[in-house]
N, C-alpha and C positions, 0 to 999 in steps of 0.2 A: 906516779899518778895520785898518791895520797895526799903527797905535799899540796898535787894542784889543787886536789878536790878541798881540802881544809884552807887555803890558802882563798879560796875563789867564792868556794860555796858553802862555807858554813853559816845556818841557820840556825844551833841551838840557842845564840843569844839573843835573841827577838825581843824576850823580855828584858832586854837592857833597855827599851825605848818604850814601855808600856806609860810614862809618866805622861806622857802626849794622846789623848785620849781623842781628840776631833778628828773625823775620818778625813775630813774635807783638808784640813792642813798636812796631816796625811798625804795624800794624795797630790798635794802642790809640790811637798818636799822629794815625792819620790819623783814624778815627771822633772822636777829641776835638777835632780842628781843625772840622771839618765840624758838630760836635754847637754850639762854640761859637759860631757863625756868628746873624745874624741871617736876616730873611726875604732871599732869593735873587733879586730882583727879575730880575737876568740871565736864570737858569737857565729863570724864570714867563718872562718874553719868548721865549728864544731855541723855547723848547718851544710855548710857547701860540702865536705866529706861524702857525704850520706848523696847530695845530687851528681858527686862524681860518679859515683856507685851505679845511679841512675842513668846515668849516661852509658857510660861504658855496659850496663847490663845491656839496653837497649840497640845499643850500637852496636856491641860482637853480637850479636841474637840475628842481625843483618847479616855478618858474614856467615856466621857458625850456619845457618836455618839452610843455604844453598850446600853445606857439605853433607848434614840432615840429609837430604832430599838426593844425594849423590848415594850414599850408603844405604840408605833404605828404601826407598823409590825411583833409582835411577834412568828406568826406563818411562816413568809416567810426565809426560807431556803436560798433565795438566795441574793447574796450579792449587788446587781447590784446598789442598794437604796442608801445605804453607798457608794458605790465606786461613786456614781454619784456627792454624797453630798463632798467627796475628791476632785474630782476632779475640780468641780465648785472652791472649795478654792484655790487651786493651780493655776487654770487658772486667776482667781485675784490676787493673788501671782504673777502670770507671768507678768500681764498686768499694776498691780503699780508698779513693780521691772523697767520697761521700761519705763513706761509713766513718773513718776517720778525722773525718774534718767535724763531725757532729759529735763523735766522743770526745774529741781536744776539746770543744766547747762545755761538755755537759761533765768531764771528768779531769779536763787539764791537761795542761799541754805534757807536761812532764810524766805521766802518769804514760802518755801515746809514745812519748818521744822514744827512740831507740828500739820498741816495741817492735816498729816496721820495719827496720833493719836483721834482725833478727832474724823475722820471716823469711826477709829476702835473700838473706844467705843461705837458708834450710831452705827452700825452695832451689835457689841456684844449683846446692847440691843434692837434690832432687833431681833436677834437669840432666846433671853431670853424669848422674848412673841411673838413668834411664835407657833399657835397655830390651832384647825380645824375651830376654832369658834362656832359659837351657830347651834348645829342639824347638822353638816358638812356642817356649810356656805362657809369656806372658805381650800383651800389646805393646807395643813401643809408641805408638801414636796417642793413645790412651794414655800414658805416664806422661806423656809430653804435654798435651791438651793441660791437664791437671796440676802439674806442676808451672806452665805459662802462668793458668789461672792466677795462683797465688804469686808467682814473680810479680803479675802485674796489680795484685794487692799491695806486695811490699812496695812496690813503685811509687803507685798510688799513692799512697797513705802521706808519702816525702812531701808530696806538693802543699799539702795545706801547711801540715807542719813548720816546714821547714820557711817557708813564706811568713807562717804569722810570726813563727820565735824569732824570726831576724827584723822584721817591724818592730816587733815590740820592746826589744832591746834596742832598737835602733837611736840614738840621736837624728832629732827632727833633721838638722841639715847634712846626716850623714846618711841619712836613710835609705836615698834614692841608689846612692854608691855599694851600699849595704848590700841590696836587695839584689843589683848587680854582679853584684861579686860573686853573691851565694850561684844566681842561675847560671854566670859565666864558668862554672863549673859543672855545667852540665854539656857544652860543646868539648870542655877540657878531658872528660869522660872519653866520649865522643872517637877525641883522636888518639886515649889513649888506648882505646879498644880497636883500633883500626892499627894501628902500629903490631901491639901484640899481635894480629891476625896474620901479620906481616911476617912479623918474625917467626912463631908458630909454622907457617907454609913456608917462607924459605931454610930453617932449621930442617923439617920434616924433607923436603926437596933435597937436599944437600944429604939428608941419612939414607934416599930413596938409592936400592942398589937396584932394582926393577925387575929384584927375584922376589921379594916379599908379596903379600897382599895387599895391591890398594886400596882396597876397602877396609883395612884393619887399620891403615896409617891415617887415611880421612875422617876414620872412624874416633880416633886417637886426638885427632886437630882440634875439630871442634869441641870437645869436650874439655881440652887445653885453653882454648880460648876463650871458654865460657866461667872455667872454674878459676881461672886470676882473678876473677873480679872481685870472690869471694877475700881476698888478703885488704884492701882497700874497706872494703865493708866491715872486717874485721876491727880494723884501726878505728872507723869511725865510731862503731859502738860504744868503747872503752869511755870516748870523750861524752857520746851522748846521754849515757846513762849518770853522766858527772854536774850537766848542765842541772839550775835551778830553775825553779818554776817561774814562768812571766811574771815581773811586779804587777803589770797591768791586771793580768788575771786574777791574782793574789788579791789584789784592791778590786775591780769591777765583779767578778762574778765568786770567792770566796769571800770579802766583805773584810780580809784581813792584814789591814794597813802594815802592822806593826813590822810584821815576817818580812813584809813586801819591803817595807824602808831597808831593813837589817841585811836581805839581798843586795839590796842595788849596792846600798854605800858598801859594802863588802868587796862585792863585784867590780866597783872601780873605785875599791883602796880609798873611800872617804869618810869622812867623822859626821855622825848622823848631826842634821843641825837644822834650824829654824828655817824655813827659806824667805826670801827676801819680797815683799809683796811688792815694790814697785815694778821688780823684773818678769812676776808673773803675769801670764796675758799677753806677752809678747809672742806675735804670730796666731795669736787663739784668742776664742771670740768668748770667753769665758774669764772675766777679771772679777774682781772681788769689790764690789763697791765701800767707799770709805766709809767709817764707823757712824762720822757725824752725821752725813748727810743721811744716810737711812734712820738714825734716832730722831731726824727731824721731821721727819713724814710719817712716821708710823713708831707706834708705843708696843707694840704687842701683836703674834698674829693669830689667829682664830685657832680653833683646835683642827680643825678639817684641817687648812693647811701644816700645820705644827706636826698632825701624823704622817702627813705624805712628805714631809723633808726629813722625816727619819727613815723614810724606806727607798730603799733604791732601788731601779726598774730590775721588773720581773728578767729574771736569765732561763737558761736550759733546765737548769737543775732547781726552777720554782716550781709549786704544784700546778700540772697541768695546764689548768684553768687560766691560772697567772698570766702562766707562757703563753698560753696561745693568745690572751686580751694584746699581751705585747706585743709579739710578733704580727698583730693586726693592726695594732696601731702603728708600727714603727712602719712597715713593708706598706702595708695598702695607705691606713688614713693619712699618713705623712707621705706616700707618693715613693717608696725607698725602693718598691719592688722592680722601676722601671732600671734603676741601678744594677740591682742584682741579673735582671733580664739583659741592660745592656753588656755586663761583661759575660756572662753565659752565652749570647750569640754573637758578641765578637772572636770567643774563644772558639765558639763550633766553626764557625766559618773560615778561621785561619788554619783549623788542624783540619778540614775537607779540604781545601787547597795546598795544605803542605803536605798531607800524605797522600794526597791524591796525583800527584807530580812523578809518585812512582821515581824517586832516586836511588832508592837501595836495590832495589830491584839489579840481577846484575846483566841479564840481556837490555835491561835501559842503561845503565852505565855505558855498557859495550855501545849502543847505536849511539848515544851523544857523541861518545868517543870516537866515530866510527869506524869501531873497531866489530863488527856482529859479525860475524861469518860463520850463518847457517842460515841450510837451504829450503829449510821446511819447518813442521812446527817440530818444537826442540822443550827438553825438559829446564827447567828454571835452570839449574846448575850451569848450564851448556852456552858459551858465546862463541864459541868455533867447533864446528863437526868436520872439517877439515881431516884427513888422514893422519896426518903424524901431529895432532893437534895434542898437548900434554894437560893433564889434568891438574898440576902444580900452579902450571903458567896462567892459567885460567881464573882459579882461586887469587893468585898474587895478583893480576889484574885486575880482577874486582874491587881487591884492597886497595891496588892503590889509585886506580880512576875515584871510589869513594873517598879518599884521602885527600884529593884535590877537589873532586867537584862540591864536595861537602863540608869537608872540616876547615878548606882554608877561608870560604866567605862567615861561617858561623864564624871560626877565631877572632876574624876582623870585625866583626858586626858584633861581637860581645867588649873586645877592647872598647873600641869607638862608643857604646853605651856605659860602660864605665866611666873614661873618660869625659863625657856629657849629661850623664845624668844627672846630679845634682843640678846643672844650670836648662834643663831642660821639663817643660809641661807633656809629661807623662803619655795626660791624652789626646795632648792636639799631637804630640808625636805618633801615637799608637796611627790618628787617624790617615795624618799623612804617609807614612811607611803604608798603611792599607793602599792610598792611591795611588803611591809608586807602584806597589807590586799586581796592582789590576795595569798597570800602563806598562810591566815587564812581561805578564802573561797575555796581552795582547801584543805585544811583540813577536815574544817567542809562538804563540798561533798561528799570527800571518806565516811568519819563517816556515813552519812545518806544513797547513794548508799548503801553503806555495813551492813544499817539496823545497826549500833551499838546504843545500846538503856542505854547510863550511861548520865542521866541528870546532876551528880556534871559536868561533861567533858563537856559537852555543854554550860551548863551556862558559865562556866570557860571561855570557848572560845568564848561567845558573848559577855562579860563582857567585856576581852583583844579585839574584834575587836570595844568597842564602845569607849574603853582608845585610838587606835591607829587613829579611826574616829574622834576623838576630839583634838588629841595631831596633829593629822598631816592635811587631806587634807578640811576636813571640817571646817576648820578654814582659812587654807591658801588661799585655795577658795575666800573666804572672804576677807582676806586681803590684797593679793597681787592686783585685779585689782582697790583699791583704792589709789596705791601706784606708779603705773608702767607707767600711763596715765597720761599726761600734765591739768593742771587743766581746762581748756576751753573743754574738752570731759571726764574729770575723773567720774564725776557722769553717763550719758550718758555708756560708758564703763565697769562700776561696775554694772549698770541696765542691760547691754545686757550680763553679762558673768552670773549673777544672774539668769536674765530669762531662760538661756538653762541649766541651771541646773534644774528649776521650771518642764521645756519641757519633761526633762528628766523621772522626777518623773511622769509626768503625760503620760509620753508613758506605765512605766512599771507600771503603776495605769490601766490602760488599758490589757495591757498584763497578769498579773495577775486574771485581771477576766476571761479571757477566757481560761488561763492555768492552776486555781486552783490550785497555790502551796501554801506550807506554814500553810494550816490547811486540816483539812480532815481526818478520820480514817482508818488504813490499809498498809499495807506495799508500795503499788503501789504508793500513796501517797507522804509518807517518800522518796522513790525514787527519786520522781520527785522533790521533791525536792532539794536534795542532785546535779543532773542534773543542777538543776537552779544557785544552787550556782557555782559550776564549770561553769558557763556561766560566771555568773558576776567575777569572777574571772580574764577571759581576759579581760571584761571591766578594771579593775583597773590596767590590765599591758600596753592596752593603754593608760590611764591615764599618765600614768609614762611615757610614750613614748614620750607621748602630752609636757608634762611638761620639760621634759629634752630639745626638738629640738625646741619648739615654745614660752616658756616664761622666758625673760628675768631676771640672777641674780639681788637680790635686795642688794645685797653686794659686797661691790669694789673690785676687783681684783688684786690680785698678780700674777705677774707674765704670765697674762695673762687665768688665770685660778682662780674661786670662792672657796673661803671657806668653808665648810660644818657649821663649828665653828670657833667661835672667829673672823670673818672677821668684817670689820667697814661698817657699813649702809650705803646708798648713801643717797643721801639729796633728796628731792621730786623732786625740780628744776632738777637734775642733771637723774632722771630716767626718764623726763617729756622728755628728748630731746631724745628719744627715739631708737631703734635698732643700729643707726646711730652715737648716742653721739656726739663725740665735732666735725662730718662730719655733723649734721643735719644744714637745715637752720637756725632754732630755736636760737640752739649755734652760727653762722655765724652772727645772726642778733643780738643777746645782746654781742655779741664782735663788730660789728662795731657801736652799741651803746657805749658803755664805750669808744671805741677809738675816737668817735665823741664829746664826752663830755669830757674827758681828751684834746683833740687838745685845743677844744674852752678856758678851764681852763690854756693851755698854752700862747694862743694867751692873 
């Protein structure tokens, strides 16, 4: 690990490159080291670890949460317990997604990074021995509650993070595949936590002599299945705490070029050097005008302008005043906010119709399945009350109906945006995956309204809406607000479109208990829920409404109109200057930079 870390990330020679003193050349030579780069296989590791972690924490919390509820409340029918134990997660979810995303901005990404991982495994093992204690000293539902909280802190926290460090390392045309890879680790999670859960219950199954306690062996599962996840997380820290800080951040909001060069060319093994200004500009709407022609229009420029091309816009960490002038001019007077608004309510509206769908749930697994058999209301754990009905076989069915209904369309729908991503427009895709999957949940509504009862047909079509939820907006979600924001608010920005997506989930984590869709025996049932889905179905053609009028192409323009396919990426720089482009001050101020540094190289 030392070799890697000296071999990768060293920074004590920064001062080899101080001879180079212009921020702005600076800055060209590092984006062009970074742009020359192939794909980042480190950067897709060291980031995607941490989301497998995410996954898999999330995903066994789905099986482990119905053997919970078999040990400790196995006779309470009602679900309120578990929905409470959801929502605690999520509400930390919500609260590292933001708190987090605002410290990478205002203290660095490197400083957050590995930080939230940390949490997550002292928390996980929190979760793990959580217990009543000696004669019911102590609450079990209480340690639960509170240790969620913080799982879904550390959770949280990964999204912005791990979003923006893989943008910002990203090479422009590798980007899109980058950013893919890292989230494709979060279905990889997913099914690796769904496997364990598997294994787990058929091991325990297979030790069951059915003289012991079944409450001590169930009791023993979940906490098996929750506490591997902790080895995965363990592995990734080593790498994260190894990683270097953003060049971008280094250059944009510490102001210190030198460190930033001495990174990157380190990073990918090159010899710091001069970059080339014909190649610059290519993809970005930021070129460098030639020497002569600006010494032939102008000799000199004022001192007003002369101070504000030495100062670069106000960040997180300017005084107050600063900030806030900034953040009012960039978000309101430049129109940027409707950006930010748009990926915060395409995000809310995709996570109320994806966890609103009730899959984990495992008396909904069982009726897709149709596999329910019971006769009245039944406690969550329960999809057969049958006599010689086994409490092993029940658990292993949940696993692995969730294994299929779930892990195999995400699998397919994360390959398929890998493989298409770089040739594909981000948001016309987000938009369109919105209007397939409002034309899937008006399908599946009619079906269930109409009491149609063929399980191949249903699974079919949850399998195809979790390929079209992984190929398209649940991912885009993710990617796009790490890409569309200037780096001085990108984190910041990716935590608040993150959070109302979290919001989201946790409204219809709410709604659902009191509406009781999704499981239940009975026609009336089935109905309501079929109703539910025709609900969310407008959600997702808002979605698509949202996304077409409110967030900006991530792909260059011809003609005055985006690509679906085949369009070329914009560069981060050049999406950073925001609704406004080469009108923003942003761009006004690194053009009479370079024009102020090109004079003086004339003079």
């Amino acid at each position: 690990m030392g070799k890697f870390h000296a071999r990768l990330y060293k920074t004590d020679r920064a001062r080899d490159f101080e001879h180079e003193q212009d921020r702005y050349v600076r800055m060209r030579q590092i984006y062009e080291t970074i742009d020359r780069q192939g794909f980042q296989w480190i950067v897709v590791l060291v980031a995607g670890l941490g989301f497998f972690l995410d996954g898999y924490t999330l995903f066994a919390s789905n099986m482990a949460l119905p053997m919970i509820s078999y040990v400790y409340w196995r006779n309470d029918t009602s679900s309120l317990r578990l929905t409470c134990i959801n929502i605690s997660t999520l509400a930390g979810t919500l609260l590292g997604q933001v708190a987090f995303g605002f410290l990478a901005d205002k203290n660095g990404r490197k400083k957050m990074y590995g930080v939230e991982l940390v949490l997550l495994i002292t928390a996980t093992l929190g979760v793990v021995m959580s217990s009543r204690g000696e004669d019911g000293s102590m609450n079990v539902y209480g340690w639960l509650i509170w240790w969620r909280i913080c799982v879904g802190i550390g959770v949280g926290a990964d999204y912005p993070l791990s979003a923006v460090i893989t943008s910002e390392f990203a090479p422009t045309k590798h980007r899109a595949r980058m950013m893919a890879s890292v989230f494709f680790m979060q279905p990889l999670g997913q099914i690796a936590g769904n496997i364990v859960s598997v294994i787990v219950i058929v091991i325990a199954r297979n030790n069951s002599t059915g003289d012991e306690d079944l409450t001590r062996t169930v009791d023993m599962m979940w906490r098996w299945v929750l506490g591997i996840g902790v080895i995965p997380g363990a592995i990734a820290t080593l790498f994260r705490f190894a990683i270097p800080e953003s060049p971008r951040y280094l250059v944009d909001i510490q102001d210190d070029p030198v460190t930033a060069e001495f990174d990157a060319t380190t990073l990918f093994s090159e010899s710091p050097g001069m970059v080339e200004t014909s190649s610059w500009g290519v993809g970005s709407s930021m070129q460098l005008p030639p020497i002569a022609s600006i010494a032939s229009t102008s000799s000199i420029l004022d001192d007003d302008e002369e101070e504000l091309t030495r100062l670069p816009p106000a960040t997180l960490n300017s005084h107050w005043r600063l900030a806030r002038t900034d953040i009012i001019r960039y978000f309101w007077t430049e129109g940027n906010w409707r950006s930010l608004a748009g990926c915060s309510l395409a995000w809310l509206l995709l996570d109320f119709g994806f966890y609103g769908i009730g899959l984990s749930s495992p008396q909904f697994l069982a009726k897709t399945w149709g596999a329910l058999h019971i006769s009245s209301a039944a406690p969550n754990w329960m999809t057969d009350d049958r006599p010689h009905a086994n409490i092993f076989q029940m658990f292993l069915d949940t696993s692995v109906r969730g294994l299929v209904i779930l892990n195999v369309g995400s699998f397919v729908g994360g390959i398929l945006l890998i493989i298409f991503a770089h040739r594909l427009d981000r948001v016309a895709l987000q938009k369109y995956m919105f209007l397939a999957l409002a034309a899937l949940f008006i399908a599946l509504g009619t079906m269930f309204v109409c009491l149609y009862s063929g399980p191949p047909a249903i699974v079919a079509l949850y399998i195809l809406g979790q390929i079209l939820f992984n190929f398209g907006p649940n991912a885009t979600t993710y990617m796009i607000p790490a890409e569309i924001f200037p780096t001085r608010y990108r984190a910041t920005c990716h935590g608040l479109s993150a959070g109302a997506g979290k919001l989201g989930s946790i409204l219809v984590q709410i709604f659902s208990t009191y509406y009781h869709f999704g499981s239940g025996t009975g026609d009336e049932s089935t109905r309501r829920h079929g109703i539910v889905l025709l609900v969310f179905s407008a959600c997702m053609i808002i979605g698509a409404a949202v996304t077409h009028f409110w967030i900006p192409p991530i792909q260059q323009k011809r003609n005055g109109r985006s690509k679906l396919w085949g369009g070329k990426p914009e560069t981060l720089e050049s999406l950073a200057l925001g609704r406004m482009g080469r009108k923003s001050r942003d761009a006004d101020f690194r053009k009479r930079a370079s024009r102020h540094r090109a004079l003086s190289m004339s003079g």
